[in-house]
Biopython code that builds the backbone (N, CA, C, O; Angstrom):
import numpy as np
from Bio.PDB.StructureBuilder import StructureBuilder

atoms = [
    (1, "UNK", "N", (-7.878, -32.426, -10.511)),
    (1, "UNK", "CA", (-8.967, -32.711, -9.604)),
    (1, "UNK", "C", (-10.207, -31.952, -10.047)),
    (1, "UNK", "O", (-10.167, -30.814, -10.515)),
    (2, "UNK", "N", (-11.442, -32.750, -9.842)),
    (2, "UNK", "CA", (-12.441, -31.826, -10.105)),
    (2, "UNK", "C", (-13.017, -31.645, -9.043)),
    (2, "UNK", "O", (-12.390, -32.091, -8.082)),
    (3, "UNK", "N", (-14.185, -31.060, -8.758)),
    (3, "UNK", "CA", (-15.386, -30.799, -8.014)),
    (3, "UNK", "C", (-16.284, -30.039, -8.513)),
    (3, "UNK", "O", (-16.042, -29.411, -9.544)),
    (4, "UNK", "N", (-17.897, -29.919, -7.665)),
    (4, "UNK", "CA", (-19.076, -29.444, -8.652)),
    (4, "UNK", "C", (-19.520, -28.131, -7.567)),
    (4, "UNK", "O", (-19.244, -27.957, -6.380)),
    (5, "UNK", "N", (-19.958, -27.686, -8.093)),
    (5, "UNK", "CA", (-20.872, -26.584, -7.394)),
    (5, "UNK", "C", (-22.155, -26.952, -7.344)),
    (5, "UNK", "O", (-22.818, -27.400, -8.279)),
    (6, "UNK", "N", (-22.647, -26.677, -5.778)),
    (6, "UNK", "CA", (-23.044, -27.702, -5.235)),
    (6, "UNK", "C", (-24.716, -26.415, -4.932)),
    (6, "UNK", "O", (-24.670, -25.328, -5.507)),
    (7, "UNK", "N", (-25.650, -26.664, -4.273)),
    (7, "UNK", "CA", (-26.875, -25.997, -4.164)),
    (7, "UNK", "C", (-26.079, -24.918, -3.106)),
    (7, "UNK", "O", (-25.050, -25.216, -2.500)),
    (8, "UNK", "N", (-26.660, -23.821, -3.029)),
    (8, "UNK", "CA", (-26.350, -22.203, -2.718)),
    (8, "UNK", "C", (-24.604, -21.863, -3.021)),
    (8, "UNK", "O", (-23.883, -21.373, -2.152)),
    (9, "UNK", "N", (-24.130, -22.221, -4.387)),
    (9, "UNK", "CA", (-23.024, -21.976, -4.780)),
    (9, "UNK", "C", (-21.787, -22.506, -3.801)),
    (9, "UNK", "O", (-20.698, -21.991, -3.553)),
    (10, "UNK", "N", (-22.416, -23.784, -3.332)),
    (10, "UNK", "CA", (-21.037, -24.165, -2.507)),
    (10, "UNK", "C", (-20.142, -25.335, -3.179)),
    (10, "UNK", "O", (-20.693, -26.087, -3.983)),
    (11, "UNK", "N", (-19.011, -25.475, -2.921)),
    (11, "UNK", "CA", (-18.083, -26.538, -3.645)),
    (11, "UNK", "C", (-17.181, -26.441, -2.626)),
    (11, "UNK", "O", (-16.892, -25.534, -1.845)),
    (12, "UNK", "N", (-16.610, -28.087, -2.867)),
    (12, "UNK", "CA", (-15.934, -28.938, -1.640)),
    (12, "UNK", "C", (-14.302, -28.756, -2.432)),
    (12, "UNK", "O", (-13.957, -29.222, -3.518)),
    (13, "UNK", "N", (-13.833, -28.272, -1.875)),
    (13, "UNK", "CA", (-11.992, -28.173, -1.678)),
    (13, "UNK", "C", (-11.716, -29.816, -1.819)),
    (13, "UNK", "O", (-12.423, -30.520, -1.098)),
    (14, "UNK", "N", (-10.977, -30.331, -2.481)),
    (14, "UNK", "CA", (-10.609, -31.929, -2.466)),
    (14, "UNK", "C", (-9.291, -31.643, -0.847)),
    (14, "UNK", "O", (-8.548, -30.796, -0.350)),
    (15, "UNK", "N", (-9.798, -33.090, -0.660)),
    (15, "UNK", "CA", (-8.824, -33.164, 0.943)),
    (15, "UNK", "C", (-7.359, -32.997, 0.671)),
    (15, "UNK", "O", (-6.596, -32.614, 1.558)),
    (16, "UNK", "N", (-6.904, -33.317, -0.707)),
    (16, "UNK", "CA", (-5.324, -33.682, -1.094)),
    (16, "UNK", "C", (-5.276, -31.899, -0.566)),
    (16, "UNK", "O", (-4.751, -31.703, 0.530)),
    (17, "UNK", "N", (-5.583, -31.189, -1.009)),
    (17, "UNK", "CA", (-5.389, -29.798, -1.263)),
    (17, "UNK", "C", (-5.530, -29.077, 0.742)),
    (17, "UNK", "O", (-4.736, -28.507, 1.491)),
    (18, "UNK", "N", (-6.663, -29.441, 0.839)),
    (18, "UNK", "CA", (-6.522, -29.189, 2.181)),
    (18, "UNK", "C", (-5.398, -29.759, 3.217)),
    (18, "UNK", "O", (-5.011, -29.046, 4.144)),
    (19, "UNK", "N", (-5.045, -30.685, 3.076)),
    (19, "UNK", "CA", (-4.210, -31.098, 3.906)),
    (19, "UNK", "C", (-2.493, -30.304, 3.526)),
    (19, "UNK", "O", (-1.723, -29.918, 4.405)),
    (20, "UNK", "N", (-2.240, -30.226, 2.090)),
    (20, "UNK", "CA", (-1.250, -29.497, 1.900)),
    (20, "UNK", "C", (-0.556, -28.413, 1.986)),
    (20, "UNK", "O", (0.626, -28.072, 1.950)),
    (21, "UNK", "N", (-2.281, -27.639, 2.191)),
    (21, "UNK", "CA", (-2.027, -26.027, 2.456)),
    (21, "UNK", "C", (-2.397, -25.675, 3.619)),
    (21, "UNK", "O", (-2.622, -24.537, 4.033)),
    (22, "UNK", "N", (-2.487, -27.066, 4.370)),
    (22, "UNK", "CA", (-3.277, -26.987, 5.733)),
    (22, "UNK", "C", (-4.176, -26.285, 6.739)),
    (22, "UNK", "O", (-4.291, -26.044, 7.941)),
    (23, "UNK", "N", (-4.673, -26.122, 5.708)),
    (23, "UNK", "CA", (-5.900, -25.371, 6.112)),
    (23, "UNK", "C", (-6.974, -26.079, 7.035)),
    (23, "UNK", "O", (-7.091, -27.304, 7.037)),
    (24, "UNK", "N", (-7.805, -25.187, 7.874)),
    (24, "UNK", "CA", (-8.393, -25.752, 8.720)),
    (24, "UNK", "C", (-10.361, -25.195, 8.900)),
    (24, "UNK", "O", (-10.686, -24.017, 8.754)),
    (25, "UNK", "N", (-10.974, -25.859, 9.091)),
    (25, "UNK", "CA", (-12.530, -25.504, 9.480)),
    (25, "UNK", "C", (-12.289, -24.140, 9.929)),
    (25, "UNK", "O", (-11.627, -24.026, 10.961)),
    (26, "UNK", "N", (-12.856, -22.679, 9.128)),
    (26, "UNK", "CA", (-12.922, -21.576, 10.076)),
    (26, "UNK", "C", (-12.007, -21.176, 9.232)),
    (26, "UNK", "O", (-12.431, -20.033, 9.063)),
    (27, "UNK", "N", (-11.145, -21.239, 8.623)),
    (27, "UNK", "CA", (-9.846, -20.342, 7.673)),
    (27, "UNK", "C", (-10.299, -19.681, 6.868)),
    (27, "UNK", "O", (-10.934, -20.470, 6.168)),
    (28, "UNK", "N", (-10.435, -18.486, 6.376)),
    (28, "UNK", "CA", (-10.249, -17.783, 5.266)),
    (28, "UNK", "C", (-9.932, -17.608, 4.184)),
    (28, "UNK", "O", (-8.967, -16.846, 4.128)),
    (29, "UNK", "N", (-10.398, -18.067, 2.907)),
    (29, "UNK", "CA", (-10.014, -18.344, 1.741)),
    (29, "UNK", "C", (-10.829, -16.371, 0.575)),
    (29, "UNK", "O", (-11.977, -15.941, 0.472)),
    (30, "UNK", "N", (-9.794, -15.962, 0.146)),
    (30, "UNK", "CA", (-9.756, -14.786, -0.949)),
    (30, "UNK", "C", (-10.410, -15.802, -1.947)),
    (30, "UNK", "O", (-10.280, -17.019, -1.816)),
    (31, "UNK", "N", (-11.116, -15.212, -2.946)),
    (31, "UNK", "CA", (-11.664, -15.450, -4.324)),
    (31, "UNK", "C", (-11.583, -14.152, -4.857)),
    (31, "UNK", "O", (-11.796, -13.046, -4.359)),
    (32, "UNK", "N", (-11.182, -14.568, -6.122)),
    (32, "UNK", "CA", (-10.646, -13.725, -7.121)),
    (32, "UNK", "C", (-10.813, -14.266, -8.366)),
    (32, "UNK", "O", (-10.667, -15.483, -8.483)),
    (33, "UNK", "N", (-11.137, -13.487, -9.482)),
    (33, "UNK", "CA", (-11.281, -14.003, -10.944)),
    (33, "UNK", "C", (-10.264, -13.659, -11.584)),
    (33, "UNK", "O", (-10.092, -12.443, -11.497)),
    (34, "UNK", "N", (-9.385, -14.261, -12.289)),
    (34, "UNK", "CA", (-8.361, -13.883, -13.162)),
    (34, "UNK", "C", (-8.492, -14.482, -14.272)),
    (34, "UNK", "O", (-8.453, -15.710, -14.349)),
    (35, "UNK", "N", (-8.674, -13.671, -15.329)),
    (35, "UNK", "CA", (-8.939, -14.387, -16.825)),
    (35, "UNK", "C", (-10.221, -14.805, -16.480)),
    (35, "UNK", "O", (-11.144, -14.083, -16.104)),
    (36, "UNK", "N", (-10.227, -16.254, -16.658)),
    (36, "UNK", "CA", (-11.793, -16.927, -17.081)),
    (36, "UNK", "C", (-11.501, -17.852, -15.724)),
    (36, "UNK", "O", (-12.407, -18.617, -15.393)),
    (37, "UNK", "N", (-10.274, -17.824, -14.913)),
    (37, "UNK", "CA", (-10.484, -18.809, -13.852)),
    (37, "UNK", "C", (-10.500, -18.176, -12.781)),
    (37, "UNK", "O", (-10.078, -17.020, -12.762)),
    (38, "UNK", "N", (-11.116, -18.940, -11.352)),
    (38, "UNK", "CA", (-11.302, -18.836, -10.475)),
    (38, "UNK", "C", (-10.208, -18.823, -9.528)),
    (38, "UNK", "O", (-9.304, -19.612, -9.801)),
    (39, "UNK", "N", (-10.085, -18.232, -8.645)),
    (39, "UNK", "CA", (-8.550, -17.993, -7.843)),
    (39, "UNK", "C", (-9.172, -18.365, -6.020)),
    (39, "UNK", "O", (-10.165, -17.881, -5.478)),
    (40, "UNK", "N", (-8.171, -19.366, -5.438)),
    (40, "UNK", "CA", (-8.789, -19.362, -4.675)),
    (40, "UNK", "C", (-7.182, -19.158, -3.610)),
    (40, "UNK", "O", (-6.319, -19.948, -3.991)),
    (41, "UNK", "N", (-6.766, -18.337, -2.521)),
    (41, "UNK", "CA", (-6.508, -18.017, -2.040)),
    (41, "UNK", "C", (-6.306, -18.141, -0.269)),
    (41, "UNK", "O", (-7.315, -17.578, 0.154)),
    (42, "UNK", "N", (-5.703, -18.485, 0.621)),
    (42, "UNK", "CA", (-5.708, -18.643, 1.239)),
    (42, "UNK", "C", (-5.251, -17.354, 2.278)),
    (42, "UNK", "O", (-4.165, -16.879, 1.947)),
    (43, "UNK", "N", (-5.889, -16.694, 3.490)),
    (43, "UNK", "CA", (-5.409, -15.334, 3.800)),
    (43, "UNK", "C", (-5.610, -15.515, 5.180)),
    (43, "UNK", "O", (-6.010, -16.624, 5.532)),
    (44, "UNK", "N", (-5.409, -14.627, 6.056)),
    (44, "UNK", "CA", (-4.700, -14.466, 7.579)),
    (44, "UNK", "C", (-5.505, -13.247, 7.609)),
    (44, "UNK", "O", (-4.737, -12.289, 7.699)),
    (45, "UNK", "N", (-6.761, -12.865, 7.572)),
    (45, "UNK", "CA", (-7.264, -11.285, 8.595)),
    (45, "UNK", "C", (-6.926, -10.743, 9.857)),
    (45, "UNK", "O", (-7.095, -11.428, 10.865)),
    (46, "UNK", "N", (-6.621, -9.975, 9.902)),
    (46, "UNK", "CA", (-6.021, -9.246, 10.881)),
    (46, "UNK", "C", (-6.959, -8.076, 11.634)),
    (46, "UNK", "O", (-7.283, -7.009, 11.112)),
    (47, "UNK", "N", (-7.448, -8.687, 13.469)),
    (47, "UNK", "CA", (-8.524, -7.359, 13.462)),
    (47, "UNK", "C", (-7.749, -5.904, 13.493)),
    (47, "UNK", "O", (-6.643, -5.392, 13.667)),
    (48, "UNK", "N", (-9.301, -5.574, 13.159)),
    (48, "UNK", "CA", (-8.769, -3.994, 12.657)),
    (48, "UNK", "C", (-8.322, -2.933, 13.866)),
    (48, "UNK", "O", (-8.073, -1.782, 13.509)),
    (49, "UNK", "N", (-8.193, -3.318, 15.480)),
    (49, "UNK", "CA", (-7.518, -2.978, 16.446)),
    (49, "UNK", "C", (-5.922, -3.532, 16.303)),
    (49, "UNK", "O", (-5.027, -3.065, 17.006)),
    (50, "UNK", "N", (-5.716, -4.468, 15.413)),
    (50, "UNK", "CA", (-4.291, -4.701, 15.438)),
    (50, "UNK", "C", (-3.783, -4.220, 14.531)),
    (50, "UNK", "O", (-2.587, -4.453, 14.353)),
    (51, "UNK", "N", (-4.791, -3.028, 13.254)),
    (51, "UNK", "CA", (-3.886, -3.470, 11.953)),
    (51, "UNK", "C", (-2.480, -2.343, 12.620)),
    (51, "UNK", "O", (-1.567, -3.071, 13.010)),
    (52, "UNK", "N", (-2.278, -1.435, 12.739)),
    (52, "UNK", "CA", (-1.144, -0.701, 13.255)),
    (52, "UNK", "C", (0.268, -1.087, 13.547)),
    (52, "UNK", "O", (1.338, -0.497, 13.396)),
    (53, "UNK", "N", (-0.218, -2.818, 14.230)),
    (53, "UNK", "CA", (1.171, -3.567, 14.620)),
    (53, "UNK", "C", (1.754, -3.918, 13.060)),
    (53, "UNK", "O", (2.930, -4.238, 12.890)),
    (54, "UNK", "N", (0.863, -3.823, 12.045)),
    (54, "UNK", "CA", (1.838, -4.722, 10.541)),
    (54, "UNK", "C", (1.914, -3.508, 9.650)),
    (54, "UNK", "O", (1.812, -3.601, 8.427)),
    (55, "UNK", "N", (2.081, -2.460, 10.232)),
    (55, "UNK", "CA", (2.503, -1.404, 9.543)),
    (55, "UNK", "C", (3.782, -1.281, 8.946)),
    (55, "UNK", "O", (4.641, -1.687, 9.729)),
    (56, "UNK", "N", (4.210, -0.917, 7.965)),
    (56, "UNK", "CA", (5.821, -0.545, 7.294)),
    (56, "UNK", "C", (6.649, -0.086, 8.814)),
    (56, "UNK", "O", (7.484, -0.803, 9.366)),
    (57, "UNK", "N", (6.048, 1.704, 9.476)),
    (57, "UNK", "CA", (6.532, 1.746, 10.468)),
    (57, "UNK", "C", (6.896, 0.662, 11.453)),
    (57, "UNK", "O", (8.024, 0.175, 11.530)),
    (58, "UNK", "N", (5.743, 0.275, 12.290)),
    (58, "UNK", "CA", (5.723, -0.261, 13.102)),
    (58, "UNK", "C", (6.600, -1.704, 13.495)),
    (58, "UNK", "O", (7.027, -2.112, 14.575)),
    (59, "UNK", "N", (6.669, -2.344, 11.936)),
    (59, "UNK", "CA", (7.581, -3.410, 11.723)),
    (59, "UNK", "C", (8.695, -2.601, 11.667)),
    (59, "UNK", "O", (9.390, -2.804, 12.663)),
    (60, "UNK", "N", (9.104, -1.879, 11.025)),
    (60, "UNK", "CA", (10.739, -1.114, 11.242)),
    (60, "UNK", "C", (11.265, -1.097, 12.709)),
    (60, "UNK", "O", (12.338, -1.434, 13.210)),
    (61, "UNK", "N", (9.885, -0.476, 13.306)),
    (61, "UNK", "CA", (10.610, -0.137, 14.866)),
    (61, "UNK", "C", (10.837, -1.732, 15.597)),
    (61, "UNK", "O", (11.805, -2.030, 16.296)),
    (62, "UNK", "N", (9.471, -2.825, 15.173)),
    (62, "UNK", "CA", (10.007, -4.076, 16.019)),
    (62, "UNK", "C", (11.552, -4.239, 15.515)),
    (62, "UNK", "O", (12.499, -4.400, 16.285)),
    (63, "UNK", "N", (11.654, -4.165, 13.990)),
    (63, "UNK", "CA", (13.087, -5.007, 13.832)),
    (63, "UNK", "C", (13.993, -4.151, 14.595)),
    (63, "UNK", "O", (14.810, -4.724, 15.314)),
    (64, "UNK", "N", (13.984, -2.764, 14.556)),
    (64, "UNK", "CA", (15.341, -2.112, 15.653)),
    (64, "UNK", "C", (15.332, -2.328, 17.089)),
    (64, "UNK", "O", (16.205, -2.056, 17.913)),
    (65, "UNK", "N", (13.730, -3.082, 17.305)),
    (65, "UNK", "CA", (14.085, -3.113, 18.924)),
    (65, "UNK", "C", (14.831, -4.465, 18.938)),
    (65, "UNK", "O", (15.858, -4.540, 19.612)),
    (66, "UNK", "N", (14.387, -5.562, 18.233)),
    (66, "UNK", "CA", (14.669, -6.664, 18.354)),
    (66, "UNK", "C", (16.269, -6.482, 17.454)),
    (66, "UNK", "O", (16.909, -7.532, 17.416)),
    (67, "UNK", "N", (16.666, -5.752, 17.034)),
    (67, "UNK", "CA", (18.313, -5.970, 16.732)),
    (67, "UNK", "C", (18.713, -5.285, 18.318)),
    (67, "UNK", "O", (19.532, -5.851, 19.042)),
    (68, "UNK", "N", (18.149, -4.245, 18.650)),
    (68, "UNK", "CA", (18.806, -3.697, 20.152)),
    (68, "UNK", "C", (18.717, -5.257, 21.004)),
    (68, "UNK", "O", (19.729, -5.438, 21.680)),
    (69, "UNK", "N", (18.214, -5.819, 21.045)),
    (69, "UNK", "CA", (17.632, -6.669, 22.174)),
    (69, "UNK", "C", (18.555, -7.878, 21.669)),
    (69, "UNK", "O", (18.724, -8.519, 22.706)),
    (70, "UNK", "N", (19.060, -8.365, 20.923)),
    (70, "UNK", "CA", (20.369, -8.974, 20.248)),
    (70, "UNK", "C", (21.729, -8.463, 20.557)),
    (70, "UNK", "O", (22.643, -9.213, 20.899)),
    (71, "UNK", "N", (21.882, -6.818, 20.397)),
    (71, "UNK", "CA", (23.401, -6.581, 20.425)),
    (71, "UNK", "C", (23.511, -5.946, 22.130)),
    (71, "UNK", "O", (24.285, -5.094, 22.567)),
    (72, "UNK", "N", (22.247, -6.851, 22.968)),
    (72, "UNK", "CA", (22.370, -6.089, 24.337)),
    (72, "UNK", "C", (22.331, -4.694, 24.851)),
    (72, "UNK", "O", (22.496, -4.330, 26.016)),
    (73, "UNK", "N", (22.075, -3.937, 23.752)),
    (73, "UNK", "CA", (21.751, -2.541, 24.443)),
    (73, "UNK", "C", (20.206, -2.058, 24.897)),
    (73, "UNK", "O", (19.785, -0.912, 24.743)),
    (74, "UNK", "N", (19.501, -3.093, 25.448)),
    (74, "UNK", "CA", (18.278, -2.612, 26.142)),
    (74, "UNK", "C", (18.564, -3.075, 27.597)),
    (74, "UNK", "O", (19.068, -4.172, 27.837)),
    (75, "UNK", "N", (18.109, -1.912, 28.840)),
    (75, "UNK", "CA", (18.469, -1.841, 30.034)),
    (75, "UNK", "C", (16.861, -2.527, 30.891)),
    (75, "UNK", "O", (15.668, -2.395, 30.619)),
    (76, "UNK", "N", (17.383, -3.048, 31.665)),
    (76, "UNK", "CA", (16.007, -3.372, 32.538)),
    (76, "UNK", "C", (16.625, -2.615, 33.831)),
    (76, "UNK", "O", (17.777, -2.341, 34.166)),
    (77, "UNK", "N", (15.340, -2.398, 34.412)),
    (77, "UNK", "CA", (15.508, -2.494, 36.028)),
    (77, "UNK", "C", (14.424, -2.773, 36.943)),
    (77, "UNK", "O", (13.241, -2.624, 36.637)),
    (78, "UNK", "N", (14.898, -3.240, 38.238)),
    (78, "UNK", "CA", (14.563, -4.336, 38.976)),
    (78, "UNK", "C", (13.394, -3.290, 40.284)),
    (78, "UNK", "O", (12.861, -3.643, 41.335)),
    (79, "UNK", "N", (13.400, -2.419, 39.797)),
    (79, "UNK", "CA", (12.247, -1.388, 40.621)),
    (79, "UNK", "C", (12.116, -0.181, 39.887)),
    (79, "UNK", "O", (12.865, 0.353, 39.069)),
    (80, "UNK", "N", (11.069, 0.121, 40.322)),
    (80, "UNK", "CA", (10.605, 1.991, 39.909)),
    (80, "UNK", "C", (11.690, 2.614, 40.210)),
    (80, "UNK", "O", (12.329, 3.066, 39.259)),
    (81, "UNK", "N", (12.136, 2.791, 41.378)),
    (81, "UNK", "CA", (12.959, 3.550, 41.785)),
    (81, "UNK", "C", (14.528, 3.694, 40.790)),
    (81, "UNK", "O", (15.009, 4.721, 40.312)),
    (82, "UNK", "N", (14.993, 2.436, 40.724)),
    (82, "UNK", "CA", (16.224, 1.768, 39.783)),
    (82, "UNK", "C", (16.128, 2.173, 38.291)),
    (82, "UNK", "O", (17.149, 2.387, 37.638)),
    (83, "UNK", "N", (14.911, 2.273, 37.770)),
    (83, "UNK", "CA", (13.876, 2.430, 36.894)),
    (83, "UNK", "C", (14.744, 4.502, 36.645)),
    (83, "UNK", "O", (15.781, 4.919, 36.129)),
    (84, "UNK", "N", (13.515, 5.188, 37.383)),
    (84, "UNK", "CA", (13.870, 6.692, 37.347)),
    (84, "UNK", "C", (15.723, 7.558, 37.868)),
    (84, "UNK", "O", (16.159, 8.657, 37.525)),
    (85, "UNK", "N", (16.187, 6.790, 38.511)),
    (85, "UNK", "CA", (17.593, 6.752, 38.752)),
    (85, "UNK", "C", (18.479, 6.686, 37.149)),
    (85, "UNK", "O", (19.139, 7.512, 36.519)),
    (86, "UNK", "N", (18.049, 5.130, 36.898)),
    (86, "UNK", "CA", (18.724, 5.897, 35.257)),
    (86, "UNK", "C", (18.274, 6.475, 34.193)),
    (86, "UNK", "O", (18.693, 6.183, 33.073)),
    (87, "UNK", "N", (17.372, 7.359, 34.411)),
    (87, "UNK", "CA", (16.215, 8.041, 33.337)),
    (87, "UNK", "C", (16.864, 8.996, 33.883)),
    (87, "UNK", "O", (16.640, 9.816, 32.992)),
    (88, "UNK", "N", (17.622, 9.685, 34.780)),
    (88, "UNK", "CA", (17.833, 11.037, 35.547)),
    (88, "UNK", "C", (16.612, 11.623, 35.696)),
    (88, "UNK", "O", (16.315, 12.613, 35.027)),
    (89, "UNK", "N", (15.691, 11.024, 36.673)),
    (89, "UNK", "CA", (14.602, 11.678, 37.155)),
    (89, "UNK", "C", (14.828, 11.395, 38.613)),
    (89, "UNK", "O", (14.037, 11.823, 39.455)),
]
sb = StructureBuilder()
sb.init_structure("model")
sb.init_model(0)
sb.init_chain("A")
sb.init_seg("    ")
for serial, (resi, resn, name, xyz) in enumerate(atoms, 1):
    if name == "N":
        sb.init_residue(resn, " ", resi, " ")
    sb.init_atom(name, np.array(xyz, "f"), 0.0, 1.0, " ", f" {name:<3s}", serial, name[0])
structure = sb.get_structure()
C-alpha cells in the first residue's frame, strides 16, 4: 500500500489497515524510526494518576487478590459492626 505526505506532514493510514488494527478517530499512534523506515505503532496512554495501578507491584498484589477471591478466602461482612467483630476490634 502506498500513501503521500500530505501539506503540514500529514498522511492518511489506508482503511484496510485501520479497520484491522481497529483503530479509531482519537487513538494514539507511537512513531519511531528504525533503520531508514518509519514505525508506526499503535499505544494505550495511561493518565499519570493511574500509572501506579500497572506497576510490577501493584499487578502482583491484583493477581494475589484475585487468586484469594477464586480459592474463596476473602471475607465480607454485612455491617460495620460484623465488619470490627472479626478484625478483633
Amino acid at each position: 500500500m502506498l500513501t503521500e505526505i500530505r501539506s503540514r506532514s500529514q498522511i492518511t493510514i489506508p482503511s484496510e489497515i485501520i479497520k484491522k488494527l481497529d483503530l479509531k478517530q482519537g487513538d494514539t499512534l507511537e512513531v519511531d524510526v528504525e533503520g531508514n523506515q518509519i514505525v508506526l505503532r499503535p499505544v494505550v496512554t495511561i493518565p499519570k494518576d493511574q500509572a501506579y495501578f500497572w506497576t510490577n507491584e501493584w499487578q502482583l498484589e491484583e493477581r494475589q487478590v484475585q487468586s484469594d477471591i477464586v480459592v474463596d478466602k476473602i471475607k465480607s461482612a454485612d455491617s460495620k459492626d460484623e465488619l470490627f467483630k472479626d478484625l478483633g476490634l
